[in-house]
N, C-alpha and C positions, 0 to 999 in steps of 0.2 A: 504494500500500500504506500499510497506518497500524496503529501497534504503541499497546497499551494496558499498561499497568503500573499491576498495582493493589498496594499494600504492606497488606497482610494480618496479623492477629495472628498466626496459627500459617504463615503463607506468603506467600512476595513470587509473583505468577503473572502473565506476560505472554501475551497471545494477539497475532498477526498477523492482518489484516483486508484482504479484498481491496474493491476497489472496488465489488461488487456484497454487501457484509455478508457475505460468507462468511470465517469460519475457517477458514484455512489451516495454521496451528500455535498450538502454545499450551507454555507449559514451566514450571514451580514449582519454587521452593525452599523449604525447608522451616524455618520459625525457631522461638525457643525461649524460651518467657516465665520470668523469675526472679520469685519471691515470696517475697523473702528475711524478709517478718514477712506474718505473718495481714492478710488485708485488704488487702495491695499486689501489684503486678502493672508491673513493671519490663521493658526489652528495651532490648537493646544498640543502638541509632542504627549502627553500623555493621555490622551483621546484614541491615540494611536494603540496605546500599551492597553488601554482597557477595552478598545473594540477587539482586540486581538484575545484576549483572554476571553471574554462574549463569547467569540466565535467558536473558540476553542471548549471551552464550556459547554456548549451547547451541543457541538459532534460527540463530545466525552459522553452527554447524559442517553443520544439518539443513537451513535454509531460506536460505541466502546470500542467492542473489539474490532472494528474496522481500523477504529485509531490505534488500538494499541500495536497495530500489524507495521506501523508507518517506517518505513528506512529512512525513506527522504524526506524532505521539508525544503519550499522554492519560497522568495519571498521577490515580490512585485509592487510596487509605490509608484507616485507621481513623483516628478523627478524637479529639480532644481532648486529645493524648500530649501530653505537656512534653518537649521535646529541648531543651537550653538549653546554648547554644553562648558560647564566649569569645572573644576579639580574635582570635584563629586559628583562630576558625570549624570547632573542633574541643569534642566532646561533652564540659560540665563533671562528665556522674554520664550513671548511666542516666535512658531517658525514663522520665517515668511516664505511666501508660496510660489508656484509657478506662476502666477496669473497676476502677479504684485508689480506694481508699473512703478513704484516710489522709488525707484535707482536708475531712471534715464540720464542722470547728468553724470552721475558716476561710472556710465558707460561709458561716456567719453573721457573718463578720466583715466579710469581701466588702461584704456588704447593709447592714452598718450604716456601714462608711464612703463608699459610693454608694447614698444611700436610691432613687435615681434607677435603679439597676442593673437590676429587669424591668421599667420601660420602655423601656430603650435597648436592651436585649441581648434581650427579649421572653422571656426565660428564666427560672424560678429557678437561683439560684445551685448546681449541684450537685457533690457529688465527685468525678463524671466530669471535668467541665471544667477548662479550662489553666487559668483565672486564677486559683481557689484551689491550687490546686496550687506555683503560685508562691509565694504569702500561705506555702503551709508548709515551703517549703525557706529563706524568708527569715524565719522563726523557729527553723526546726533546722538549717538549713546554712547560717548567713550568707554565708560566704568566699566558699561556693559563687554566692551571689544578686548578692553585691559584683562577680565576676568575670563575670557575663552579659551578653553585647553584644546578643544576639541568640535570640529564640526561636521557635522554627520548629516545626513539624506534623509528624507521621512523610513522610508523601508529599513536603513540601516539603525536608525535608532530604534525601532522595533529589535534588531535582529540581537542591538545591545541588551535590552531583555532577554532576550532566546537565546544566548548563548555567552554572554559577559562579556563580549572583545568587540572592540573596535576594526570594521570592516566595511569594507564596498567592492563592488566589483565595476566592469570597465566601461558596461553601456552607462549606467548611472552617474558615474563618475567622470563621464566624458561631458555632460549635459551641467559640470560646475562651471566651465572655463580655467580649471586649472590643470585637466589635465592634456599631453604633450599626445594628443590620439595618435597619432602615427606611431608614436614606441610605446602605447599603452602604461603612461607610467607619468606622475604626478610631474609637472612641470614647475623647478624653482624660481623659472624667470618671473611664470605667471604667478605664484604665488609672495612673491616678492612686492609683487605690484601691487598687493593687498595687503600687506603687512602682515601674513601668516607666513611658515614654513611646514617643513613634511611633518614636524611635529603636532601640527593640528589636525592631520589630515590622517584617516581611520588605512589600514593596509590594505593590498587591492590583492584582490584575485579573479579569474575569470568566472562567470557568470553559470560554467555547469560546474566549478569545483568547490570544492568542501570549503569553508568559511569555518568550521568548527561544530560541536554536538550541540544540542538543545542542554541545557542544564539541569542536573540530574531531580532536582524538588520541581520542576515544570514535566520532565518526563514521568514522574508519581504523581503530579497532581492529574494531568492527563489519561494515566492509566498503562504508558509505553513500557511495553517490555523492557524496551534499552532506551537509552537515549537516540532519540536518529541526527544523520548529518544533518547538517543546514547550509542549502548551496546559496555559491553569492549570488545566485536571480538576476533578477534584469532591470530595466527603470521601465515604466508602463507598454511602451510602445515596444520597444525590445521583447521583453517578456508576452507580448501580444503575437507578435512575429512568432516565437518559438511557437508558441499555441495554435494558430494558424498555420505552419510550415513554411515560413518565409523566413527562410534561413539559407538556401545556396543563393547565389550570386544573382541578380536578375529577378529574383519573385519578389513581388509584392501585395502591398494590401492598400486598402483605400478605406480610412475610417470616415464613418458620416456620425460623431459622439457630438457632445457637446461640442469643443471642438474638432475639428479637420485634420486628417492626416493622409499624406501618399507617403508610403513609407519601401524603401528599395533595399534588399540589401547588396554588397556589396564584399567583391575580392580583396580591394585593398584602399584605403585611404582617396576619399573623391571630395575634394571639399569645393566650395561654389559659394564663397564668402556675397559675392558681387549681387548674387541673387538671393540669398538670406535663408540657402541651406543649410538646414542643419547637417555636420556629418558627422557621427559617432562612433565608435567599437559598438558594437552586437554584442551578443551575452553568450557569444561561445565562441570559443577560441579562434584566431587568424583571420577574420569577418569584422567589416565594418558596415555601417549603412548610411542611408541617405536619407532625412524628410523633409517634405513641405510642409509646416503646418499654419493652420488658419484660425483664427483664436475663435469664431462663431460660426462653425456649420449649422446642429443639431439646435442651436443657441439661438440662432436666427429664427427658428420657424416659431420657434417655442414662445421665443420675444412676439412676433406675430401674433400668437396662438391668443399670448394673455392681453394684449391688443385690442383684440376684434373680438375677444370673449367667447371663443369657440374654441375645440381639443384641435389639437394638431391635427389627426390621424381625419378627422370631420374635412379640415379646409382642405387636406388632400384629394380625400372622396370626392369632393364636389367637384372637382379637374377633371371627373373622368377617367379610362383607362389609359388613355393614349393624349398627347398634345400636337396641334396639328400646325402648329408654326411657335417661335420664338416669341415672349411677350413683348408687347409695346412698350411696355414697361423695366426701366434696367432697375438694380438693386444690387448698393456694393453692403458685404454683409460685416463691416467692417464694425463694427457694435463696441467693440473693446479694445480699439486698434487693429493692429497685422503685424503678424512677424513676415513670413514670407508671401511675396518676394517684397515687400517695400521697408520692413523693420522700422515700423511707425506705430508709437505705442499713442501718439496722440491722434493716429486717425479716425474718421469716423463714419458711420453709416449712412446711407442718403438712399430714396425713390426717385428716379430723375422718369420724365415721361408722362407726367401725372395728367389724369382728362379727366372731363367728368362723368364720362361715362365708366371710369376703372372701378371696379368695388372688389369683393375680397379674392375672386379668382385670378384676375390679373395682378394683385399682388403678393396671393402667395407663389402663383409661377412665378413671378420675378423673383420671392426669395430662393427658392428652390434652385433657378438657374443662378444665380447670383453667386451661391456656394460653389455650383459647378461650376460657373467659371474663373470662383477663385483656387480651385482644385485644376482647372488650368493652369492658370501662372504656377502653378507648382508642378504641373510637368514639362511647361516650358523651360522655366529653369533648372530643370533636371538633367534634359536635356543640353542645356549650355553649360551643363557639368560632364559630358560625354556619356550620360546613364539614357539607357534607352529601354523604355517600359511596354512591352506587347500587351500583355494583360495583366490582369492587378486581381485579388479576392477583395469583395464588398464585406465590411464586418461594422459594427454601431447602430444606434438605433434606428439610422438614417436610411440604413442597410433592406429594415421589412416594409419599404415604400417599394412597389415594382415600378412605381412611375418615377420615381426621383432617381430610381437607379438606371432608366432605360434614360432619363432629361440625362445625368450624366454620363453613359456612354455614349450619347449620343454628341455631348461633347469633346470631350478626349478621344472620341475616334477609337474606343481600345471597348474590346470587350473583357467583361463582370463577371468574375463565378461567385454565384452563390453557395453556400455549403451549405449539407445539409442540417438538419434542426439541431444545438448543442451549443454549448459555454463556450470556445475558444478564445476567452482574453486573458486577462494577466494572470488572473489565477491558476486557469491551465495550464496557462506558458509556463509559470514557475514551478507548480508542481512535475513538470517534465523536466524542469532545470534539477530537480530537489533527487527526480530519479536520476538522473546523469552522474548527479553528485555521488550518490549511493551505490551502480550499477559499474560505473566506468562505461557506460555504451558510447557508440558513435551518434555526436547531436545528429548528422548529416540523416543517419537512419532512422531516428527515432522521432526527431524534426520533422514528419511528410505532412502534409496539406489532408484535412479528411475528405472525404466523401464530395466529389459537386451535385448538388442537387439539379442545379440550371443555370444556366449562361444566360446573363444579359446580353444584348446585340445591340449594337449602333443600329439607328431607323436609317438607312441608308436618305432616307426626303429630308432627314434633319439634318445629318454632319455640317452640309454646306452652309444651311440656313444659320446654323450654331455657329459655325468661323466667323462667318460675317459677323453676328451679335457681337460674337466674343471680342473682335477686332473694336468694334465701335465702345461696348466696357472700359475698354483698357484704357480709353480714353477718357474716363471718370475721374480715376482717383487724381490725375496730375492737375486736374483740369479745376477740380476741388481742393485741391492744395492749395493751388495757386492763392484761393482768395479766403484762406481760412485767417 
């Protein structure tokens, strides 16, 4: 048996995995983001440790001896949180989160005191990331920055409960800005540049290897025979890939969550700073990858949804099976800014188009394309990184629209496998990291893609009509810049 733990913004969720990939149980808890000013997005480090124990509690009382059977343990998080721990390895403030914009100006300061920083980190410097994050608690909370021994990942501060030791592994770690991704290994320049060294920084291991045992009064309170390993897992998206099978070189996935992802992996080191790719280590060994991600896909409709005071899955239905031209209406889905491609945490959303004949059909297709065509600009510039993407897996909520998935391939021009019905995200991912860790198998074999249920297809009437749309979008955001 092998338990996955993925730590989640709005929930910590474990599944059980039997030897044959079958789900056995699954259980969540449910956590709670603070935004105590506009722009930030805070969560308590130990919300983490106690939906973890929920979860774990709750398999102990329904699945005992399933649990007690566990080898492995894979752990899965959102990735780029500031958790910053002191001599007693207790939390100095809340973390701040991926989705936290209060270190835009420290991103430029980042870069000018490591002119070297996207070649080492293959990144631009962005808001999201740990290492400006730190640059702004050690301008507005020094006390706080002076007292920091240690800074740790959401997932990994978890895993400091689970097992007593400071660790991470390379997808995760790659997603701080400090570490050097092409030699997989913490970068002094860049941490230089922050005013930390390796000594703050937790020890790294790849993503199927042992990280250490669970610790022995968690493995008895539990029920586990032995203690099982605890592999170092992956950071959400990574550990989604493993779950999915996007793991050799070339496959990917396309999430439609709250956020947006095209997510590739990759042979070796492809970084596309210009276009505001991300490019990471992967959670298993010699493998790096590539994303676009978009801060409101899934986010967008949802904004809509509470809007117009109707469920999401309603203003879909009423579109129809099929769409039989482009709306007249554009919509850039920019709600909380964009990372890629334009790395604009102050951008913003807009309907341009508007008649008065439009009411809610014409603009939820426009939200709906809007996504897709900012899941374009992420495979264009994917593409001007030399990654060339034939087909992609559909996985996220966004995922069980048939028509939002047919608006986007009929964008991107690529076809969509659906899989069939089953959990494949982080938690999966990890608990197949947690067996790697335990098994010693090959990720490459154990990594496959499950079952396609059905292929989405480009509507061959649409591709063209879509380029054109998409060409005339593109002309949005610059154009809206201009007079912001």
């Amino acid at each position: 048996m092998y338990l996955g733990i993925d730590v989640g913004t709005s929930s910590v969720k474990a599944v059980l995995v039997d030897a044959r990939e079958r789900i056995l149980a699954s259980a969540s808890a449910a956590l709670d983001v603070d935004r105590p000013h506009p722009g930030w997005s805070e969560q308590d480090p130990d919300a983490w440790i106690r939906g973890c124990e929920q979860v774990l509690d709750t398999l102990a009382a329904s699945h005992r001896e399933a649990l007690a059977a566990v080898e492995g343990i894979g752990l899965s998080g959102h990735m780029h949180g500031a958790t910053l721990l002191g001599a007693d390895d207790r939390p100095l403030r809340p973390a701040i989160l991926w989705n936290d914009g209060r270190s835009e100006a420290e991103c430029h300061e980042l870069e000018t005191r490591c002119p070297r920083s996207r070649e080492l980190s293959g990144n631009l410097a962005m808001p999201g990331f740990t290492a400006p994050k730190l640059l702004w608690v050690a301008r507005h909370e020094p006390e706080r920055f002076a007292k920091t021994r240690k800074v740790l990942l959401p997932k990994d501060y978890v895993r400091l409960f689970l097992v007593g030791d400071h660790v991470s592994e390379m997808s995760d770690a790659a997603g701080t800005l400090w570490l050097d991704v092409a030699k997989r290994d913490w970068s002094d320049a860049l941490l230089e540049a922050t005013g930390l060294t390796r000594a703050h920084m937790p020890r790294l291991v790849e993503g199927s290897e042992a990280s250490g045992r669970l610790r022995p009064e968690l493995a008895r309170r539990w029920g586990m025979t032995r203690a099982p390993v605890v592999a170092g897992g992956g950071g959400d998206n990574a550990a989604s890939a493993v779950g999915i099978g996007a793991v050799k070189p070339g496959s990917a996935f396309v999430s439609l969550g709250t956020s947006g992802v095209l997510f590739v992996s990759n042979a070796r080191f492809s970084p596309n700073t210009a276009g505001a790719v991300h490019a990471f280590c992967h959670a298993v060994p010699g493998t790096w990858h590539q994303m676009g991600v978009i801060l409101s896909a899934a986010a967008s409709l949802e904004w809509l949804s509470a809007l117009l005071g109707e469920p999401a899955p309603a203003l879909i239905a009423a579109l129809g099976e099929r769409v039989e031209a482009p709306s007249a209406v554009q919509f850039l889905p920019y709600l909380s800014g964009e990372r890629t491609p334009h790395n604009d945490a102050s951008a913003r959303g807009a309907f341009v188009g508007l008649a008065h004949g439009h009411g809610r059909a014409a603009l939820t297709q426009a939200v709906l394309e809007g996504v897709a065509f900012a899941v374009a600009d992420c495979l264009r510039v994917l593409a001007d990184a030399g990654t060339q993407v034939a087909r992609a897996s559909a996985v996220g909520g966004g995922s069980r629209s048939p028509l939002w998935l047919k608006i986007l391939a009929s964008v991107l021009d690529r076809p969509l496998d659906v899989h069939a019905e089953g959990d494949f995200g982080g938690a999966f991912g990890a608990a197949r990291l947690g067996r790697l860790a335990a098994t010693g198998e090959d990720p490459f074999a154990l990594a496959v893609p499950p079952p396609v249920a059905r292929v989405v297809e480009p509507e061959p009437a649409l591709v063209a009509r879509y380029a054109e749309a998409y060409g005339r979008w593109r002309q949005l955001y610059p154009a809206l810049r201009a007079v912001r």
